[in-house]
VEXGU-490949 format. One record per residue (C-alpha): residue number from 1; x, y, z. Coordinates in pm, 1 decimal. Example, Ala and Ser with C-alpha at 12.3 -4.5 7.8 and 13.67 -1.06 7.14 Angstrom:
# VEXGU-490949
seq,east,north,up
1,1230.0,-450.0,780.0
2,1367.0,-106.0,714.0
END
This chain:
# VEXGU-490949
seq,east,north,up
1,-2193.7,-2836.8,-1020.0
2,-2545.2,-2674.8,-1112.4
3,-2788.4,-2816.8,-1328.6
4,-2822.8,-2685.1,-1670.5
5,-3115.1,-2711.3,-1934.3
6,-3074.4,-2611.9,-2333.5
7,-3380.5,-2447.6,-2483.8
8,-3412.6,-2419.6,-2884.2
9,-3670.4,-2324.6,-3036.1
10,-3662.6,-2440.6,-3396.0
11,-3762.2,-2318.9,-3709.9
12,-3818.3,-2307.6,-4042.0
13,-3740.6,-2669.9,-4102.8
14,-3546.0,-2711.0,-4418.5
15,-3219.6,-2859.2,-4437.0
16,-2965.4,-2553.7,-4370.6
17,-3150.5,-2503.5,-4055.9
18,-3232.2,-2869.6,-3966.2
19,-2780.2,-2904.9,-3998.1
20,-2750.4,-2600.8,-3790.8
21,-2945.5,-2724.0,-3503.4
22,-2745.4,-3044.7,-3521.2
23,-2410.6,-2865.4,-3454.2
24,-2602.3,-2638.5,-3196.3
25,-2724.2,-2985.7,-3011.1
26,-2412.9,-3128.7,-3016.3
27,-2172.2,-2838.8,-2936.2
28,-2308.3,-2887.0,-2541.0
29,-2160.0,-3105.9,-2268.0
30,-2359.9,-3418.9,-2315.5
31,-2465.9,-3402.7,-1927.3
32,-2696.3,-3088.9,-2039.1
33,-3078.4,-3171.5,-2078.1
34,-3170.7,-3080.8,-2408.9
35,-3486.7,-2925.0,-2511.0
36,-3611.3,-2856.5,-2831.8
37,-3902.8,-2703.9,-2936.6
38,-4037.5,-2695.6,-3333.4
39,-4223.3,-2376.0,-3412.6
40,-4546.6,-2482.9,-3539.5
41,-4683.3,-2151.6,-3625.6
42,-4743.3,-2038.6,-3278.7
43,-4413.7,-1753.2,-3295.4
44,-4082.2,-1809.1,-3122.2
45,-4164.9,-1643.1,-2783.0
46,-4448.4,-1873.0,-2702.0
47,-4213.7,-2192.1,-2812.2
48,-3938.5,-2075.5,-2611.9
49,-4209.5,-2041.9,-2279.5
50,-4291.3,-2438.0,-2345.1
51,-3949.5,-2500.7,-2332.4
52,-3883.3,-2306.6,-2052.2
53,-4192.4,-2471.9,-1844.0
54,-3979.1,-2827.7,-1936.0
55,-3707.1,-2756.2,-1843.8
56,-3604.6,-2898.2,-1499.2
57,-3214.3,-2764.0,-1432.9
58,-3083.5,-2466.1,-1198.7
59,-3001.6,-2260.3,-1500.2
60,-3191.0,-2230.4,-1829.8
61,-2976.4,-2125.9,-2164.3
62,-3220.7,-2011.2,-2427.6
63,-3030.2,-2069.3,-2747.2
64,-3087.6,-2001.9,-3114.8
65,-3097.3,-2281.8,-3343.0
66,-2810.8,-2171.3,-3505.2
67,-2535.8,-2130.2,-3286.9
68,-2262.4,-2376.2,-3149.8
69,-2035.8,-2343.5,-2802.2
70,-1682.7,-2283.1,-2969.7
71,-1497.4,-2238.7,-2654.1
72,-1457.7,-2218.9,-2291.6
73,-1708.3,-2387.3,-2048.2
74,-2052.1,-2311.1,-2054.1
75,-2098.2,-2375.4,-1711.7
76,-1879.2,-2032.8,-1657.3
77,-2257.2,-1902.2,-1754.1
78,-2420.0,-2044.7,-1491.7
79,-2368.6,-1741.1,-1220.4
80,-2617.2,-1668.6,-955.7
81,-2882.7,-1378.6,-966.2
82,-2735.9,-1286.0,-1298.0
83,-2829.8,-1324.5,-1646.5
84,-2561.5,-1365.5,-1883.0
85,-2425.1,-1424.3,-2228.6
86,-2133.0,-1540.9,-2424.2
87,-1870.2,-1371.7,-2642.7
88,-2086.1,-1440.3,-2997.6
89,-1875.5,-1483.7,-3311.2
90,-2083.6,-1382.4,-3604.7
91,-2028.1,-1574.0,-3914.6
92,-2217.0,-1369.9,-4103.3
93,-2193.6,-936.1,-4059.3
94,-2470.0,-780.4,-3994.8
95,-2728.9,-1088.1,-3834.0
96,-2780.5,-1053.8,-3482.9
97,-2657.4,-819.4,-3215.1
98,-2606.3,-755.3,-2873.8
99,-2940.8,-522.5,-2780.6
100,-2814.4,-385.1,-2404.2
101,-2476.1,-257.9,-2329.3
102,-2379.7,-506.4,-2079.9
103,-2368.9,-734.1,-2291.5
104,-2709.9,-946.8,-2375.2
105,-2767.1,-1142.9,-2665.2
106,-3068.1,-1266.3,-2773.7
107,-2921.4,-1535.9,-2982.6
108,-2782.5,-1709.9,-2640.4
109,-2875.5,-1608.1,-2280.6
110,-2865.3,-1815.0,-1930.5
111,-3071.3,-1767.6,-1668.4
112,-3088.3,-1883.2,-1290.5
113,-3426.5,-2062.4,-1226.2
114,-3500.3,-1808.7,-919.7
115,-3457.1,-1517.9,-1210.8
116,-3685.8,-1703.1,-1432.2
117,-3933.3,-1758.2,-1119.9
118,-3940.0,-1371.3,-1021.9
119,-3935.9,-1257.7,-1353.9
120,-4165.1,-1476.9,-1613.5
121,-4075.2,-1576.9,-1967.5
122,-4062.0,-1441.5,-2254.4
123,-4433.9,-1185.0,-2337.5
124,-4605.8,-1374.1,-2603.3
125,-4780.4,-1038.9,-2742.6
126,-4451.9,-1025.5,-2965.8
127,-4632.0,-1244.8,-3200.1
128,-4363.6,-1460.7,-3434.0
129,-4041.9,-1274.6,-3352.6
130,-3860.3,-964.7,-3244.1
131,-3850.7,-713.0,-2962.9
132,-3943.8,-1022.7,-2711.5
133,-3569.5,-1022.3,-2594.9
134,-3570.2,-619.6,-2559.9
135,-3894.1,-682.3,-2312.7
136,-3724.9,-943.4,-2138.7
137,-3434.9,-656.6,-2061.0
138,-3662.5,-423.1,-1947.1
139,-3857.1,-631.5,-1699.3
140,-3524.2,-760.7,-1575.5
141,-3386.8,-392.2,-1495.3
142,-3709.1,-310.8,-1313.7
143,-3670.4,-617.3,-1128.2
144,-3285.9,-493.0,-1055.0
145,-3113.3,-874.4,-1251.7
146,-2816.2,-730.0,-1358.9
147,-2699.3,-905.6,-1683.7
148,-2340.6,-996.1,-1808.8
149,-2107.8,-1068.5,-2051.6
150,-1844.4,-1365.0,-2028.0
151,-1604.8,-1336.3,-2240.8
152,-1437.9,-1651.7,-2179.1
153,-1691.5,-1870.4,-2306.3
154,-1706.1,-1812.3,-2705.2
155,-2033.3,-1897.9,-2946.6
156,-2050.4,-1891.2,-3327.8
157,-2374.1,-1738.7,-3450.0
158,-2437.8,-1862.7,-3821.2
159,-2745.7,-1570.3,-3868.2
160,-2993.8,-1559.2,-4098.3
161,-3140.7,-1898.3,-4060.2
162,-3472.5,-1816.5,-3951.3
163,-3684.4,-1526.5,-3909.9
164,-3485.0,-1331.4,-4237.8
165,-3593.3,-1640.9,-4460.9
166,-3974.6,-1508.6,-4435.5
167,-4109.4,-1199.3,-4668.9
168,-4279.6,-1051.0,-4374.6
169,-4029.3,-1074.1,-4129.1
170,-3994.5,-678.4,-4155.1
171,-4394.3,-625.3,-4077.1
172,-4302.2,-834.5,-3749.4
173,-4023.8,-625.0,-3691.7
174,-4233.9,-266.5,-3698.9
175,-4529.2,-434.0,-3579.3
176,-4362.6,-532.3,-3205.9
177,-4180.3,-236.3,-3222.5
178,-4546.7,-42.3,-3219.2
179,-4610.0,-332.6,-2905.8
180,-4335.4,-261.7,-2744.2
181,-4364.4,126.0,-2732.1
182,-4751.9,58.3,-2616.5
183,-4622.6,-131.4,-2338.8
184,-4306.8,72.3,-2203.4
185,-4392.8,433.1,-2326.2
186,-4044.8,418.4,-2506.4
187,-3829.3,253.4,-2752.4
188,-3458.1,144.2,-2775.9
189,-3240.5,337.9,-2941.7
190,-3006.0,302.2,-3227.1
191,-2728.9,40.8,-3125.0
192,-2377.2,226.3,-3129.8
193,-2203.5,-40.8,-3275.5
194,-1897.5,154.1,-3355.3
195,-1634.1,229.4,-3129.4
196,-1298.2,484.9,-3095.1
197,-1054.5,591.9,-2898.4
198,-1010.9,953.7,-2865.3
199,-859.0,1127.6,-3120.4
200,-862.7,829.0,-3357.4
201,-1007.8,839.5,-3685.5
202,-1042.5,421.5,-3653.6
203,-1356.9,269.4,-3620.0
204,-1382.4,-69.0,-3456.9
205,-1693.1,-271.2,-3471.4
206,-1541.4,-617.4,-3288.3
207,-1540.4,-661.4,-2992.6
208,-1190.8,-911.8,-3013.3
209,-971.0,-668.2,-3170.3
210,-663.8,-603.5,-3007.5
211,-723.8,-238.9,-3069.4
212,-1064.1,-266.7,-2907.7
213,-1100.7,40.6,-2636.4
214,-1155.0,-93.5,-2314.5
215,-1133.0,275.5,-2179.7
216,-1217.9,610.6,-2291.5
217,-1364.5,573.0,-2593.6
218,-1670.7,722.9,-2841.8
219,-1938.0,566.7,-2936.6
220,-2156.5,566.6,-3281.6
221,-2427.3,407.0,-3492.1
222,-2385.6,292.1,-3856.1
223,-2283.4,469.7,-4111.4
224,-1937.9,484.8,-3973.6
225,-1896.4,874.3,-3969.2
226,-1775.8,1108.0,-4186.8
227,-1372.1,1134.7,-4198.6
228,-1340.4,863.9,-3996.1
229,-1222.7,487.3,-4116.3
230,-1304.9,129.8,-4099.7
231,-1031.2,-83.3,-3838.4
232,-828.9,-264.5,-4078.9
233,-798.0,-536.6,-3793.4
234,-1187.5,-551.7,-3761.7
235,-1211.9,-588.3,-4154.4
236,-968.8,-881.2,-4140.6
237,-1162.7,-1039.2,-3816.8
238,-1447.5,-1021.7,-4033.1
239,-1320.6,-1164.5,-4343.5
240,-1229.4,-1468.9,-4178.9
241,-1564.0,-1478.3,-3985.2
242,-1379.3,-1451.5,-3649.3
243,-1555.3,-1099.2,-3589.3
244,-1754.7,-1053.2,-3286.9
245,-1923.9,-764.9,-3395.3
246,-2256.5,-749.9,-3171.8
END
C-alpha cells in the first residue's frame, strides 16, 4: 500500500475553525502522517509549500481545514501520474467549487510525489489566497498530469471558515486574478455550474442527483436561465446538506 501524507494549512484560529480541523484530523486512517501548518500571516500558498517540503509519503493530499473523509477509502486517491479529488459534499451552497471540468477541487487534492517533483508547489505570488489552485491546473496541463475525479471516495466541505471571515478577502480575490492573467495571458472562465438534459427545462446543480446527465447535456453559469427551473431533487439534496454542488 503507498504512503500517504495530510497537508492542512490552518487558519484563522478561533474556535469554529480550531473544531473543524479536529474532525478534518481525525476523519483520516490513523496510519496517515499528518501535517499541519498554522498560517502566521505568510498566505495559504506559501504554508501549504512548508507542508509539502515535510511531508515524506508517496502521495501528498492537500486538504482544507475544514473538510472531513465521509466515505470510501482515501487510498482509492492515491493513483499514479494522476492528480485527483473526491466527490465534495458542500454543507454550505455556494462555498467552494470544483475550478476544472475533470473534476479538481481545491478544497482536497492528492498528488503522486513524482507529480509534485516535475511540477513544483503551489506559486507563492498569490499572496494570502485564491487563484493558487487555478495556477496549479494550468502548470499541470502544460506538463500533460491529467487530473480526476473519484467518486467513490466522499468529503464534506463545511465552507466559509477561512478566507470569507476577512473584510479584504475580495481585494485578494481581484488582486490574483490581475496575477494570474499577468502570468498566463488569460483567465478562467465563468464556472457552468448548471446542468440539463436536452429539451428539459430542469436545472441541476449536484452532481449526486439521480437525474444528473451523465450524457448529452447543456451547460450554464448562474443565474439559472430564463424559463428554465431549479431540480426539485437538487433543492432537496441541498436542504439536507447532502448536495454536491461543485
Amino acid at each position: 500500500m503507498p504512503t500517504l501524507s495530510v497537508v492542512v494549512a490552518h487558519w484563522p484560529l478561533d474556535e469554529e475553525t480550531n473544531a473543524a480541523l479536529g474532525r478534518c484530523i481525525a476523519s483520516f486512517p490513523p496510519e496517515c502522517e499528518r501535517i499541519v501548518v498554522v498560517n502566521d500571516g505568510t498566505g495559504y500558498g506559501r504554508n501549504v509549500n512548508v507542508g509539502l517540503r515535510l511531508a515524506s509519503g508517496d502521495y501528498i493530499a492537500v486538504v482544507n481545514n475544514d473538510c472531513r473523509l465521509d466515505g470510501g477509502d482515501v487510498y482509492d486517491l492515491c493513483v499514479p501520474e494522476t492528480v485527483t479529488s473526491p466527490l465534495v459534499i458542500g454543507e454550505r451552497q455556494g462555498y467552494g467549487e470544483s475550478i476544472e471540468p475533470g473534476g479538481f477541487h481545491g478544497c482536497f487534492w492528492v498528488v503522486p510525489r513524482p507529480v509534485l517533483d516535475r511540477v513544483g508547489g503551489l506559486d507563492e505570488r498569490f499572496e494570502h489566497a485564491y487563484w493558487e489552485d487555478d495556477d496549479l491546473l494550468a502548470r499541470l496541463a502544460v506538463a500533460g498530469v491529467p487530473t480526476r475525479q473519484v467518486l467513490s471516495v466522499r468529503v464534506r466541505h463545511v465552507g466559509g471558515l477561512t478566507t470569507t471571515k476577512v473584510p479584504e478577502h475580495r481585494d485578494w480575490l481581484e488582486r490574483n486574478e490581475r496575477v494570474f492573467e499577468e502570468k498566463w495571458g488569460w483567465v478562467t472562465p465563468p464556472l457552468a455550474r448548471y446542468r440539463r438534459a436536452p429539451g428539459s427545462s430542469s436545472w441541476h446543480f449536484c452532481q449526486n442527483c439521480p437525474g444528473w446527465p451523465s450524457g448529452d447535456h447543456e451547460d450554464a453559469p448562474p443565474p439559472i436561465p430564463a424559463g428554465g427551473t431549479e431540480c426539485a431533487a437538487c433543492a432537496s439534496l441541498r436542504d439536507c446538506e447532502e448536495c454536491a454542488f461543485y
